[in-house]
C-alpha positions in Angstrom: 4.0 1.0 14.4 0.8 -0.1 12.6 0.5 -3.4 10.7 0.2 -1.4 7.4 3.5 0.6 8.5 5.2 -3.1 8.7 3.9 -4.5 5.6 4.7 -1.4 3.7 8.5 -1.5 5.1 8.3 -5.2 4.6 7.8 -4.7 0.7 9.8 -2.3 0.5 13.0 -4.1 1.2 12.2 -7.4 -1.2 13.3 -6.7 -5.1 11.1 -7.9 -7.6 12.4 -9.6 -10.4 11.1 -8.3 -13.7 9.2 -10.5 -15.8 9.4 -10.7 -19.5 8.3 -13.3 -22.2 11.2 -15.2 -24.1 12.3 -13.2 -26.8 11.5 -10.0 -25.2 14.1 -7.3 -24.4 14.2 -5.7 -20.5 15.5 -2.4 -20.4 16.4 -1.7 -16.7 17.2 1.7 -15.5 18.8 2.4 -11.9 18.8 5.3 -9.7 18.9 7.1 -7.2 18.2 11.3 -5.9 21.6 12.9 -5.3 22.8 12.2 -2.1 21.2 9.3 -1.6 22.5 6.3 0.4 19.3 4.6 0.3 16.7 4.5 -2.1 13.2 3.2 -1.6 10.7 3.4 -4.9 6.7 2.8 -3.4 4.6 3.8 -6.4 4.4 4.6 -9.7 1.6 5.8 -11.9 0.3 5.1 -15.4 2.5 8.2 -16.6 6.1 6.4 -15.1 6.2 8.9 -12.5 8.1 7.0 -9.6 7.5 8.1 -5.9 9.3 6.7 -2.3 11.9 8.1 -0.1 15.4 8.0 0.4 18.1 8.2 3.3 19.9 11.1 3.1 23.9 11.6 4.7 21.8 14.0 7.2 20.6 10.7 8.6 16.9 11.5 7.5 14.6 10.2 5.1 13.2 12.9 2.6 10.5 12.4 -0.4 11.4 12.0 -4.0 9.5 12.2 -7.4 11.3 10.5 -10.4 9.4 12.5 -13.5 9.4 10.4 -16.8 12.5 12.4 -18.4 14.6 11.0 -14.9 15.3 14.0 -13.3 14.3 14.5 -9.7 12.4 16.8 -7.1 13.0 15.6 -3.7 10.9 17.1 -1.0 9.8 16.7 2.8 6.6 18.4 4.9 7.6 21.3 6.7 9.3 20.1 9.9 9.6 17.1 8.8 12.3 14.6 10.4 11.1 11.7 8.4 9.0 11.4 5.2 7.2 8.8 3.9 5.1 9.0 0.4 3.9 5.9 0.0 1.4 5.8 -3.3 1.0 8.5 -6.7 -2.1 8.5 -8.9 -2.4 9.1 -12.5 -2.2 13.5 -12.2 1.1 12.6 -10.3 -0.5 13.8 -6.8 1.5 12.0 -3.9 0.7 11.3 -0.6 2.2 9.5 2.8 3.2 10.3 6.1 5.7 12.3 7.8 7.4 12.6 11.6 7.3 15.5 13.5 10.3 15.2 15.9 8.6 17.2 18.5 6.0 15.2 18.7 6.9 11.8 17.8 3.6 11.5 16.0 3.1 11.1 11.9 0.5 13.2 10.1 -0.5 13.2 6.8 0.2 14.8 3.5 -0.8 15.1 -0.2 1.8 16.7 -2.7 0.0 18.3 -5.7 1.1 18.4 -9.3 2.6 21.9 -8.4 4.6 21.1 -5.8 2.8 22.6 -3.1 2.0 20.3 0.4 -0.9 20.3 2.5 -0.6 18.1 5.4 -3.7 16.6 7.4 -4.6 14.7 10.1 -8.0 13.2 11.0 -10.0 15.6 13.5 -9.4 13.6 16.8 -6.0 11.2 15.7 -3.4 10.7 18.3 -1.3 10.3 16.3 -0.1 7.6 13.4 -1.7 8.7 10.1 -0.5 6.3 8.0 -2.0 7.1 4.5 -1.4 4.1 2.0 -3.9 5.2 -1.0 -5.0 7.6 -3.5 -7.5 7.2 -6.5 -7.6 9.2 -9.7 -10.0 11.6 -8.1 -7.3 12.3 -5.1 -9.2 10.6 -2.8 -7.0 8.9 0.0 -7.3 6.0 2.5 -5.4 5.1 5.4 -5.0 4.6 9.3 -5.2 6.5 12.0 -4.5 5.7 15.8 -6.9 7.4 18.5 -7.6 6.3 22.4 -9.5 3.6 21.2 -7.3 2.1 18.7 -6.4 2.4 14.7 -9.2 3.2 12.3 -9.6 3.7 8.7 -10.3 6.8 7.2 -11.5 8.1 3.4 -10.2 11.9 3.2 -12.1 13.4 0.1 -10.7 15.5 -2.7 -12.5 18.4 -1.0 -10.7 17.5 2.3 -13.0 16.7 4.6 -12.9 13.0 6.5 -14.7 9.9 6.7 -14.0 7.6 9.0 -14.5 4.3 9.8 -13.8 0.7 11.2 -15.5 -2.9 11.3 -17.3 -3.6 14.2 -15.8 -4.3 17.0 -12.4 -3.8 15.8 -9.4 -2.5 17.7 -7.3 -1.7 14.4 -8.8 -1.4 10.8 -6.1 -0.9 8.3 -7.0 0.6 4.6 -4.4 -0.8 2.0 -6.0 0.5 -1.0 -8.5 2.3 -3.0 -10.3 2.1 -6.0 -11.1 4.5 -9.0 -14.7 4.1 -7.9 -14.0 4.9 -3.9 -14.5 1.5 -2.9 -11.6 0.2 -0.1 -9.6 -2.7 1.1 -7.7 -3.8 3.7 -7.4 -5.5 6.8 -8.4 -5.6 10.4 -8.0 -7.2 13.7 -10.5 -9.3 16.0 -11.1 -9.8 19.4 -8.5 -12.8 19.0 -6.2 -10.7 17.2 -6.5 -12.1 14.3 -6.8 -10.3 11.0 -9.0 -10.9 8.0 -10.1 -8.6 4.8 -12.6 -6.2 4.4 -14.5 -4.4 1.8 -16.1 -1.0 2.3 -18.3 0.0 -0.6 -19.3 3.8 -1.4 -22.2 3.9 0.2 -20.5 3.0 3.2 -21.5 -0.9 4.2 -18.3 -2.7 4.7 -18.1 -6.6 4.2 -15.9 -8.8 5.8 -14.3 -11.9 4.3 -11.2 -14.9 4.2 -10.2 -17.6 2.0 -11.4 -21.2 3.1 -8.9 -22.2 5.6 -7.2 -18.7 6.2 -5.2 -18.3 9.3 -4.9 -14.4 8.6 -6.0 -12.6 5.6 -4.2 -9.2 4.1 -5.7 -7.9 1.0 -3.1 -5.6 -0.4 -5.3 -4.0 -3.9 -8.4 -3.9 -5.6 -9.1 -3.2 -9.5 -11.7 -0.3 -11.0 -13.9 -3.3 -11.3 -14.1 -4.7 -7.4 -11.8 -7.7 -7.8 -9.5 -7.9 -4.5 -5.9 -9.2 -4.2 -3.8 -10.6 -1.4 -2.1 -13.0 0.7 -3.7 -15.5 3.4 -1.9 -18.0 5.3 -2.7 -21.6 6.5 -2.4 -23.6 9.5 1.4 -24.7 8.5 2.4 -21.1 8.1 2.3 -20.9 4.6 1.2 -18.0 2.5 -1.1 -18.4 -0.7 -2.2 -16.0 -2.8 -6.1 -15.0 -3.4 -8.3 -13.1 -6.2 -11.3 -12.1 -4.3 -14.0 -11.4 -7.6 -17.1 -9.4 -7.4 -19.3 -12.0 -6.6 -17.9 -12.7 -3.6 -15.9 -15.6 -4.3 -12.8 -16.7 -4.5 -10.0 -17.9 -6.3 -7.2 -19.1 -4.7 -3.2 -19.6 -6.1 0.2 -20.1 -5.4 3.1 -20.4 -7.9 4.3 -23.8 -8.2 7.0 -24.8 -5.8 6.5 -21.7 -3.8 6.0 -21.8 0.1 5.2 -18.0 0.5 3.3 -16.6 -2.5 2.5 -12.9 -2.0 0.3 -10.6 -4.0 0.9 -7.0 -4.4 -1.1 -5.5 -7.1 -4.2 -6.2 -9.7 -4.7 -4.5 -13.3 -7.9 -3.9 -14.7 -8.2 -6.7 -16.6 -7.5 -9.0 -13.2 -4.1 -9.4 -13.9 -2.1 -10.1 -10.5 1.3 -9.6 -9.7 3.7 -10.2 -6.4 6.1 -11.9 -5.3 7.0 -15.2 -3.8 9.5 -17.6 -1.5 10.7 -20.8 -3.2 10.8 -24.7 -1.8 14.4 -23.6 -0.3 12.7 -21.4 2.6 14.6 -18.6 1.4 12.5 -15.0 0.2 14.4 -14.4 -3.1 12.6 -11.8 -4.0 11.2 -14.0 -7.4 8.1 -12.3 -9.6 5.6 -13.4 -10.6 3.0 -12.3 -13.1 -0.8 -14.5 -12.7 -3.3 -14.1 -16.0 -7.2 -14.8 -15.5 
């Protein structure tokens, strides 16, 4: 299972406490698709569309889309065992993985507005597509595993494949894409160590970590370029980072916090996450971070 797999599962499981200023009310809505014993929301888009999957009393994990009004369409690949949609842009396209029992291998998909799915994988995988991304214009980012090792890939609106990887790596792992085409994510060196990576449109992909990271995982980037994510030190901590256009970087943690963990970046450079307290323990706490 790829790194992005594991971090995705990771998040997945820790419940973000919603943040509200004093004096504010918080509505909060649960749910869950009919028959459901397990619910896992990934995404949600501008709209309030909600995307994930869910365990089923067949023992498998299916799709679901949560439309604004709350009702549900809950779908799966055909011969799919296991389905996985993992992100949902602002048209309400979807995309993610699926398992193939026969194979044992995951390939990917993109649901459109309509309902209809076309699955893909990238000319030459071996297996493990693991899409994490789509923009606006339904362009999507992920992994892929060949002989050689995982690679990133940009599949186009039109369909056809980009691939890529930095040099010299043996797994480059997309965690997110841009309105603007431009990617994030991580990837593995010689030493097996990761750090973060940019890859522009044009192509050129720059490399980068915080001062004094141990590991770096970029988890989203804004329309504008900024990055977020986590790094961690030599004690095994994890801080936060805002990676801004210019190349530098801001780094944070929220006060107290032994594991602060970034997850997503607004437009206007807003970052939210969530992080660990003093205790050791991941509670699961929010936290909202203004420029």
């Amino acid at each position: 299972m790829s790194k992005t797999t594991l971090h995705l599962l990771a998040v997945a499981v820790v419940v973000l406490a919603t943040l509200a200023p004093d004096g504010f009310a918080q509505t909060i809505t649960t749910f869950d698709p009919t028959g459901s014993t397990f619910t896992v929301p990934r995404a949600i888009n501008p709209a309030g569309q909600i995307t994930g999957d869910y365990f089923g009393a067949n023992a498998m994990n299916h799709g679901f889309l949560r439309k604004t009004d709350g009702t549900f369409t809950t779908f799966d690949p055909t011969g799919s065992t296991l389905t996985y949609p993992t992100a949902i842009n602002p048209a309400g396209q979807v995309t993610g993985w699926y398992d193939e029992a026969r194979y044992y291998m995951s390939h990917g998909f993109l649901r459109q507005t309509d309902g209809t799915i076309t699955t893909f994988d990238v000319p030459g995988s071996l297996g493990g597509m693991a899409p994490t991304a789509i923009n606006p214009a339904g362009q999507i980012t992920g992994s892929y595993g060949d002989a050689s090792g995982n690679h990133g890939f940009l599949r186009k609106t039109e369909g056809t494949f980009t691939t890529f990887e930095v040099t010299g790596s043996p797994d480059t792992e997309p965690a997110a894409i841009n309105p603007a085409g431009q990617i994030t994510g991580s990837y593995q060196d010689a030493n097996y160590v990761y750090h973060g990576f940019l890859r522009n449109t044009d192509g050129t992909i720059t490399t980068f970590d915080p001062t004094g990271s141990t590991f770096t995982a970029p988890t989203a980037i804004n329309p504008a370029g900024q990055v977020t994510g986590d790094y961690g030190d030599a004690s095994g901590n994890l801080h936060g980072f805002l990676r801004n256009t210019d190349g530098t970087f801001t780094t944070f943690d929220v006060p107290g916090a032994t594991v602060t963990a970034p997850q997503a970046i607004n437009p206007a450079g807003q970052v939210t996450g969530w992080y660990g307290d003093a205790s050791g323990n991941l509670h699961g706490h929010g936290f909202l971070r203004s420029p």
